[in-house]
The first five atom37 places (N, CA, C, CB, O) and aatype in JSON, in Angstrom:
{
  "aatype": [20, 20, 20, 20, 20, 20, 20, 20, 20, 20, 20, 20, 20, 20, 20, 20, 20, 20, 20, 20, 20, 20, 20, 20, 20, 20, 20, 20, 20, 20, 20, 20, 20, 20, 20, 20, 20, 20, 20, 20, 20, 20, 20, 20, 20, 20, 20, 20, 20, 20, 20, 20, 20, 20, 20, 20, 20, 20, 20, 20, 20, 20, 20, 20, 20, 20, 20, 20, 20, 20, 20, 20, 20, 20, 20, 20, 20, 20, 20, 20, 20, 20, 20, 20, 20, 20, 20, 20, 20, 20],
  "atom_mask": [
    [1, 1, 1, 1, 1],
    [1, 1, 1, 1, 1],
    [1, 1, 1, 1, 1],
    [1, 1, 1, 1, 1],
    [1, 1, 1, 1, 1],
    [1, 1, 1, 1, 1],
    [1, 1, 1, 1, 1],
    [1, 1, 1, 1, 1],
    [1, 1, 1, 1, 1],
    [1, 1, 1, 1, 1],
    [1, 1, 1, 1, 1],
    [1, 1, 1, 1, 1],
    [1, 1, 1, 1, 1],
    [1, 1, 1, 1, 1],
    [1, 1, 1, 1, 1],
    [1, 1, 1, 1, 1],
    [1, 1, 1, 1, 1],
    [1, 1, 1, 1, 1],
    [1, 1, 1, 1, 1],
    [1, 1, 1, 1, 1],
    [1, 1, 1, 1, 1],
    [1, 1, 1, 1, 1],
    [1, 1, 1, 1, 1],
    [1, 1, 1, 1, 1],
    [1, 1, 1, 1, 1],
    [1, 1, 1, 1, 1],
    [1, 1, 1, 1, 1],
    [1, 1, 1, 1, 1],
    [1, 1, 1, 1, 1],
    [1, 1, 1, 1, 1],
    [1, 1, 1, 1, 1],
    [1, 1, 1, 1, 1],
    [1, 1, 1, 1, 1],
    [1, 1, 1, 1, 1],
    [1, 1, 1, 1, 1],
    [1, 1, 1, 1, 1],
    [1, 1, 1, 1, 1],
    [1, 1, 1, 1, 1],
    [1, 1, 1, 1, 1],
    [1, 1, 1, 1, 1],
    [1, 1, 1, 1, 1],
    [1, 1, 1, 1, 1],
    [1, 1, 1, 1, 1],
    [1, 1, 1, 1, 1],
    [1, 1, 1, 1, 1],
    [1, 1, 1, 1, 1],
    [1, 1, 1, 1, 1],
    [1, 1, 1, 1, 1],
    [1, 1, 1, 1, 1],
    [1, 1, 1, 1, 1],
    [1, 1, 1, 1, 1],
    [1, 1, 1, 1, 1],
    [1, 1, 1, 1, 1],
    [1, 1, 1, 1, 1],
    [1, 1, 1, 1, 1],
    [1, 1, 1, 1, 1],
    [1, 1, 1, 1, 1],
    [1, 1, 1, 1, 1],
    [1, 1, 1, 1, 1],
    [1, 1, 1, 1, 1],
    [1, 1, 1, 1, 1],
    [1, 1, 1, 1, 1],
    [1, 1, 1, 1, 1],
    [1, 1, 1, 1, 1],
    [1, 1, 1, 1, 1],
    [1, 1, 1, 1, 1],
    [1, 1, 1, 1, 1],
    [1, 1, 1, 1, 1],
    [1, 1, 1, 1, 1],
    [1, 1, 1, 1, 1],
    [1, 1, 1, 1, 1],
    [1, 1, 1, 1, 1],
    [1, 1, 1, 1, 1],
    [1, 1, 1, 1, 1],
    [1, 1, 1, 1, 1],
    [1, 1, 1, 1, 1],
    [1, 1, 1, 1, 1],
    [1, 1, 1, 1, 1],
    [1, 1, 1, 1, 1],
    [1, 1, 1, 1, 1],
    [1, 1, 1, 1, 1],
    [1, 1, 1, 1, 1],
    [1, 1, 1, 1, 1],
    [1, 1, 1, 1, 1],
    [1, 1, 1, 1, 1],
    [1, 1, 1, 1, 1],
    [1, 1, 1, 1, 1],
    [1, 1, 1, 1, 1],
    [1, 1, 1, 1, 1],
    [1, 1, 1, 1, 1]
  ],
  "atom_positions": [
    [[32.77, 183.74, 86.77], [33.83, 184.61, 86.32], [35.03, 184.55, 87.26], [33.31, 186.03, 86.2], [36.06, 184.94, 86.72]],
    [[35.18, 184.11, 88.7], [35.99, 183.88, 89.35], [36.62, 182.88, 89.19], [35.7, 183.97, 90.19], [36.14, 181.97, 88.52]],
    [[38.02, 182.78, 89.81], [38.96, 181.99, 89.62], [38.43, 180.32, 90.95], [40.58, 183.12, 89.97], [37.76, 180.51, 91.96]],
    [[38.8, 179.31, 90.64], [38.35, 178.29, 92.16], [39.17, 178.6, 93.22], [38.56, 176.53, 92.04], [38.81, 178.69, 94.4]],
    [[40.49, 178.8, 92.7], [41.58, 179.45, 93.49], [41.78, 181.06, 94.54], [42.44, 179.51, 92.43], [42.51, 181.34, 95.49]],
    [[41.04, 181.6, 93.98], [41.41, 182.96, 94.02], [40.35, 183.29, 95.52], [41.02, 183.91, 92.33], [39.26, 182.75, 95.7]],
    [[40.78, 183.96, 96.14], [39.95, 184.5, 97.41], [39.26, 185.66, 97.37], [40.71, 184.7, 98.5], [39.01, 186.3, 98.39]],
    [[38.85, 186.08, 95.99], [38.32, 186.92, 95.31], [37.14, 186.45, 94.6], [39.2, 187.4, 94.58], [37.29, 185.79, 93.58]],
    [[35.67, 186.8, 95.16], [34.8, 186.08, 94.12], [34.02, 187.49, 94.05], [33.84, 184.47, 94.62], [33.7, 188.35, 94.87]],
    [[33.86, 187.31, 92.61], [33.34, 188.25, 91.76], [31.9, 188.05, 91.1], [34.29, 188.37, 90.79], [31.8, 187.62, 89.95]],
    [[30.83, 188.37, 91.83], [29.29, 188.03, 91.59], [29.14, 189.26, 90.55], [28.12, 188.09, 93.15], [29.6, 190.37, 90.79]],
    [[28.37, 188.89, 89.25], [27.63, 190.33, 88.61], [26.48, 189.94, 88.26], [28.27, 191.08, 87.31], [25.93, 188.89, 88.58]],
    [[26.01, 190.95, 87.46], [24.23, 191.12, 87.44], [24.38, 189.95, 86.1], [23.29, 193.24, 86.96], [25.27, 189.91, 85.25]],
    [[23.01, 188.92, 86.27], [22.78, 188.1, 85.03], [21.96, 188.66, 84.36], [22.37, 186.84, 85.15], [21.9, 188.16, 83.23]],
    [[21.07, 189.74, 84.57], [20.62, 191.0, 83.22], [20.96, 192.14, 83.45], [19.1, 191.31, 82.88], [20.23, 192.89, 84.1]],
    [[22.15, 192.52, 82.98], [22.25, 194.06, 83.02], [21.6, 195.14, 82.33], [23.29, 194.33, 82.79], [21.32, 194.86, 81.17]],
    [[21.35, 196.11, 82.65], [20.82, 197.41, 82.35], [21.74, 197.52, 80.95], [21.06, 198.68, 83.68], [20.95, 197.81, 80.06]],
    [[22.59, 197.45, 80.6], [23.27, 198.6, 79.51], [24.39, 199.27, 80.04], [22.28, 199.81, 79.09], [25.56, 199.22, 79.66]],
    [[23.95, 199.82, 80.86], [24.73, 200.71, 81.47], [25.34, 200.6, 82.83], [24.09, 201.67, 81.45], [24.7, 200.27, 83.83]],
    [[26.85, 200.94, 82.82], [27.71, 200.55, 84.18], [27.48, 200.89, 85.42], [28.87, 200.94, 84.16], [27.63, 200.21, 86.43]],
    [[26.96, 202.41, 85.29], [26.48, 203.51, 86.66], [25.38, 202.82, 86.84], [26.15, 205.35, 86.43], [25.35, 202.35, 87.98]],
    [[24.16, 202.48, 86.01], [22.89, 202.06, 86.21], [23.04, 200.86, 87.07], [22.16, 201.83, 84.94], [22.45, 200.65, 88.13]],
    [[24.01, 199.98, 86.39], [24.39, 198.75, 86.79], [25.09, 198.68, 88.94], [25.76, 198.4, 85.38], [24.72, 198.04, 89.92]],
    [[25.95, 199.51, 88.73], [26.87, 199.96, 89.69], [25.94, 200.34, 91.26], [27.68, 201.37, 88.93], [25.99, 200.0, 92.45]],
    [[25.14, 201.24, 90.36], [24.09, 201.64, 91.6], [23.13, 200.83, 92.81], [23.15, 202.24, 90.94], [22.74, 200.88, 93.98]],
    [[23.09, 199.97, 91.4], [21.6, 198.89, 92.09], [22.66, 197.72, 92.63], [20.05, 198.02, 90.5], [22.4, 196.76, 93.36]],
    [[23.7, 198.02, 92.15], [24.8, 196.52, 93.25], [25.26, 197.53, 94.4], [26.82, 195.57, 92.21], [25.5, 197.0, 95.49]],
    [[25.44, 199.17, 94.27], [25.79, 199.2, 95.67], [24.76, 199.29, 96.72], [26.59, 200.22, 95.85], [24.97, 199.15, 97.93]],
    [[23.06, 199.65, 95.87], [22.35, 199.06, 97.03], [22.54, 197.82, 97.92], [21.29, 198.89, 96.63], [22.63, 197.71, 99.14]],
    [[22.59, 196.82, 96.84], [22.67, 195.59, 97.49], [23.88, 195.72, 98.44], [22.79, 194.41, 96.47], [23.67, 195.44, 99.62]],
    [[24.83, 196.01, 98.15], [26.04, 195.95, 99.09], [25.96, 197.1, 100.14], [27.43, 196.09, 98.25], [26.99, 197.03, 100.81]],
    [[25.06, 198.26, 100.62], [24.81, 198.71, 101.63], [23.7, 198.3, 102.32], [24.84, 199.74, 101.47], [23.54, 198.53, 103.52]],
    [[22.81, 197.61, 101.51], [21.74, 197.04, 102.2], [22.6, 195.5, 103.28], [20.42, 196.54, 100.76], [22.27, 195.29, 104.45]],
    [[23.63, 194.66, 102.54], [24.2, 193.73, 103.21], [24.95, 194.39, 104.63], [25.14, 193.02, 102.21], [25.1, 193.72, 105.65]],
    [[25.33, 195.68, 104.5], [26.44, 196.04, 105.65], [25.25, 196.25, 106.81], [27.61, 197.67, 105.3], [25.31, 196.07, 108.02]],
    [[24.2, 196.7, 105.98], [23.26, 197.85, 107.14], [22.47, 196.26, 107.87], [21.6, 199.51, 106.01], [22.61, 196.01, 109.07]],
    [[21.69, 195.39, 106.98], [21.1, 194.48, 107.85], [21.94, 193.19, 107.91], [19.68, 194.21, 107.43], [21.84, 192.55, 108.95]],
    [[22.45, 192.89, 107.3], [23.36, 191.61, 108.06], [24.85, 191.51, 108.52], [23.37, 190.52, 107.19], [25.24, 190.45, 109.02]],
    [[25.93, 192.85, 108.34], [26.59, 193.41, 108.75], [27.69, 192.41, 108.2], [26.31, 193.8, 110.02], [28.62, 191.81, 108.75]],
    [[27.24, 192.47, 106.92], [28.17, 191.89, 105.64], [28.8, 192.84, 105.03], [27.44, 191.18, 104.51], [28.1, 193.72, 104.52]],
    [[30.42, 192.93, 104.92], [31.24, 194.16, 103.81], [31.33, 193.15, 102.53], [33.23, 194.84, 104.43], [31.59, 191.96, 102.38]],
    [[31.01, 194.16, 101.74], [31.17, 194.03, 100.27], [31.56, 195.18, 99.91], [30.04, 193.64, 99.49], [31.44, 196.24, 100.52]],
    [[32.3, 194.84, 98.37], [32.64, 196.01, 97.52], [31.88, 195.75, 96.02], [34.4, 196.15, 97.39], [31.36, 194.72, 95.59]],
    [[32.04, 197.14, 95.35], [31.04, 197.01, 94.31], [32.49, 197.57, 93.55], [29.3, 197.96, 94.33], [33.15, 198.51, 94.01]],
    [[32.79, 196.93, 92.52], [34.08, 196.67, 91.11], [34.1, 198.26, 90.6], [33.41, 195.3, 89.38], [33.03, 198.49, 90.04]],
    [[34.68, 199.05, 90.59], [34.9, 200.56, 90.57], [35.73, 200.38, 88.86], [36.09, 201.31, 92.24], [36.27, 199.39, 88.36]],
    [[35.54, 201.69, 88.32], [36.41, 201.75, 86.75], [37.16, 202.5, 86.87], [35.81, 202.14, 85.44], [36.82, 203.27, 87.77]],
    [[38.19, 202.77, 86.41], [39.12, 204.23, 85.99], [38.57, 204.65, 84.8], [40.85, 204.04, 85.69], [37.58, 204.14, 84.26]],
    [[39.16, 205.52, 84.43], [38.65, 206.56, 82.89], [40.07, 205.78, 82.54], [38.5, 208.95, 82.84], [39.88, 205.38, 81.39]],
    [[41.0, 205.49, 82.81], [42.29, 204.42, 82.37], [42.65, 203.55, 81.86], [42.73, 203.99, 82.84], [43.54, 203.26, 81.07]],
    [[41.24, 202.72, 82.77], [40.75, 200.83, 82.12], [40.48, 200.96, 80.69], [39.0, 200.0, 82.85], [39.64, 201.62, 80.08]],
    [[41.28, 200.27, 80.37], [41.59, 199.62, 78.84], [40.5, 198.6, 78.95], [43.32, 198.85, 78.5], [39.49, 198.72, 78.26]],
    [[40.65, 197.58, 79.81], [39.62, 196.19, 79.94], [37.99, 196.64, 80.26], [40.2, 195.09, 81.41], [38.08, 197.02, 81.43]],
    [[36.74, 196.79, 79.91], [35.96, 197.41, 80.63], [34.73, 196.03, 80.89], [35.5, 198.91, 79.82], [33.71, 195.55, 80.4]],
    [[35.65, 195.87, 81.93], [34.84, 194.6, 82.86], [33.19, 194.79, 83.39], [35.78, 194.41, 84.42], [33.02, 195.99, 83.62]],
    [[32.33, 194.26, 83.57], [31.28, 194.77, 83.95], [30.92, 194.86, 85.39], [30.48, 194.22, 83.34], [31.44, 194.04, 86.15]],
    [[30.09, 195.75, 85.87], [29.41, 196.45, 87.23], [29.7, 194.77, 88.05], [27.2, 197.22, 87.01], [29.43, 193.7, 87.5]],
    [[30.27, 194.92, 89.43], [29.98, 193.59, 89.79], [30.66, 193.83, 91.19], [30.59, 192.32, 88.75], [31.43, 194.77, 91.36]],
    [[30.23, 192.69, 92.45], [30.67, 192.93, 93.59], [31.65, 191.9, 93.85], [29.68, 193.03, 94.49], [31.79, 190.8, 93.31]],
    [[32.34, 192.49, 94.8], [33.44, 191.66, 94.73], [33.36, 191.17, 96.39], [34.93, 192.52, 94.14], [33.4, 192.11, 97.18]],
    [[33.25, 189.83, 96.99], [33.48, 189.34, 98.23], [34.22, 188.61, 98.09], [32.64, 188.91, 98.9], [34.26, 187.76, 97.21]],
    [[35.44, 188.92, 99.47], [36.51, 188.01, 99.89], [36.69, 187.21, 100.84], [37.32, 188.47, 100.02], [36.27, 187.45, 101.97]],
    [[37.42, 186.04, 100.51], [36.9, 184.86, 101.44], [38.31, 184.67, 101.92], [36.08, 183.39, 100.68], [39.26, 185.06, 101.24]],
    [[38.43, 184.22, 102.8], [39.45, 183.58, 103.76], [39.56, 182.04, 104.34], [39.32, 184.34, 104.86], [38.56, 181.39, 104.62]],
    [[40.58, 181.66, 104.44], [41.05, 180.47, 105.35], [40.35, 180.58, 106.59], [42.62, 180.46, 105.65], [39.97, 179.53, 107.11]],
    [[40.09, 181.72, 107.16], [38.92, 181.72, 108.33], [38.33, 181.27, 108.38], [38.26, 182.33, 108.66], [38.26, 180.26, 109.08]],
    [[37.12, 181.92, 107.33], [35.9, 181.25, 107.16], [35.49, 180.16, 106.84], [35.42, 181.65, 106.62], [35.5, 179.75, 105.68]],
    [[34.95, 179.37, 108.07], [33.88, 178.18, 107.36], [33.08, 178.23, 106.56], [33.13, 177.64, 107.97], [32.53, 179.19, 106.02]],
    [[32.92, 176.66, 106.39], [31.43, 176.79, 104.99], [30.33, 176.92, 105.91], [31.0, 175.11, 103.73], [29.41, 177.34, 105.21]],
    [[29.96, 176.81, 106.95], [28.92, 177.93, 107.84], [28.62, 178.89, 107.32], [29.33, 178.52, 109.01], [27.55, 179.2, 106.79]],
    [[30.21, 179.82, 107.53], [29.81, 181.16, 107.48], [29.82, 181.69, 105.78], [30.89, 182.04, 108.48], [29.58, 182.87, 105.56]],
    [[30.04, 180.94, 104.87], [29.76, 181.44, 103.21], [28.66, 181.0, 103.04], [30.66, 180.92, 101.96], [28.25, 181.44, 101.97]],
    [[27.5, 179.98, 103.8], [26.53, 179.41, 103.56], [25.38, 180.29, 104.3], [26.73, 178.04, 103.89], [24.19, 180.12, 104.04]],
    [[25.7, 180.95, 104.98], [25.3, 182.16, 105.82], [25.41, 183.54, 105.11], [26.18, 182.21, 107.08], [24.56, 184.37, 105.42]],
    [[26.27, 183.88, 104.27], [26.36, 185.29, 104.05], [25.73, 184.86, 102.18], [28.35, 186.14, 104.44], [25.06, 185.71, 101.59]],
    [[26.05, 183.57, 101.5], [25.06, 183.4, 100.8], [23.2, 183.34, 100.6], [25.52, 182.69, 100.67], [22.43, 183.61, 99.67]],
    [[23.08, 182.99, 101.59], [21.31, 183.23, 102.31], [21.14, 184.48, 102.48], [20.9, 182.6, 103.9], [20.15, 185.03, 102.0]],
    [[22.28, 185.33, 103.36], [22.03, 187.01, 103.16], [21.46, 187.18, 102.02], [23.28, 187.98, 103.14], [20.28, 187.3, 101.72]],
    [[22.68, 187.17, 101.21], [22.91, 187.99, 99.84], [21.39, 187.49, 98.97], [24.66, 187.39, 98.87], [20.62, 188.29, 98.45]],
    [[21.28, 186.46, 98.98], [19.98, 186.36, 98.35], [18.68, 187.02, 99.28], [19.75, 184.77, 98.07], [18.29, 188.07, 98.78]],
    [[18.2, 186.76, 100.07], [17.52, 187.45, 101.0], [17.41, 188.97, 100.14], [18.37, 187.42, 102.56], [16.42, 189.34, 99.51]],
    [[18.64, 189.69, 100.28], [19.1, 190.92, 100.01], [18.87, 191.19, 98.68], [20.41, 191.08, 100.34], [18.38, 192.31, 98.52]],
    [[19.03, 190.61, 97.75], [18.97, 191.03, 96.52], [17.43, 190.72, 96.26], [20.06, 190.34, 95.57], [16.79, 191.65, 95.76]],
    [[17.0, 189.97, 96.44], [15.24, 189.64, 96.33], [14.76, 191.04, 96.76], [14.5, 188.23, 97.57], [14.26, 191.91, 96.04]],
    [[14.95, 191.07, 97.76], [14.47, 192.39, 98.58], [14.54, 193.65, 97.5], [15.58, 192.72, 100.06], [13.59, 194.16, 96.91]],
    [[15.84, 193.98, 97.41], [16.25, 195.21, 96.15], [15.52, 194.83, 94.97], [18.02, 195.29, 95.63], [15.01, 195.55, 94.11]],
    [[15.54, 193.89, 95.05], [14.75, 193.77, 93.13], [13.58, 194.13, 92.8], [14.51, 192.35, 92.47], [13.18, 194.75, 91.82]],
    [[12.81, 193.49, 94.11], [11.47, 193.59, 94.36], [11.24, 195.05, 93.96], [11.08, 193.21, 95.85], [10.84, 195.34, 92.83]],
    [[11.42, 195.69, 94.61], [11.9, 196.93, 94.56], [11.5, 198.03, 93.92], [12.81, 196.84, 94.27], [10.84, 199.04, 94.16]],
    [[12.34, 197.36, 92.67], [12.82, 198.22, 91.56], [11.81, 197.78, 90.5], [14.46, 198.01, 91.1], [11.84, 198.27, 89.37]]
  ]
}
């Protein structure tokens, strides 16, 4: 769903619940579980009561000219790590 260009990549759930909050919840686990053990920031895609477009539950990580492919090849191993973990879970 992300652009190749864009320094914005936008991961969402490949089975969603139905529902956005349901949806929303179990990605901001994942995204406090990333800050708390691998001391990864993520954001989880927020709605207005405004949004006309109603995009689905999804996290959003931003990448930089900084970062090496080290370090996206590194916070990708997190994120899976991390989400296995949460799923298990649930």
């Amino acid at each position: 769903m992300s652009n190749a260009l864009s320094p914005l990549v936008f991961l969402q759930l490949e089975n969603t619940s139905g529902s956005f909050k349901s949806d929303s919840m179990l990605l901001q686990e994942i995204v406090d579980r990333m800050l708390e053990d691998e001391a990864v920031l993520l954001t989880v895609s927020k709605r207005s009561l405004l949004d006309n477009c109603k995009l689905p539950a999804g996290i959003q990580l931003f990448v930089s000219a900084a970062h090496k492919k080290s370090d996206l090849l590194q916070v990708i191993q997190s994120l899976k790590s991390v989400v296995e973990s949460v799923l298990d879970r649930k």
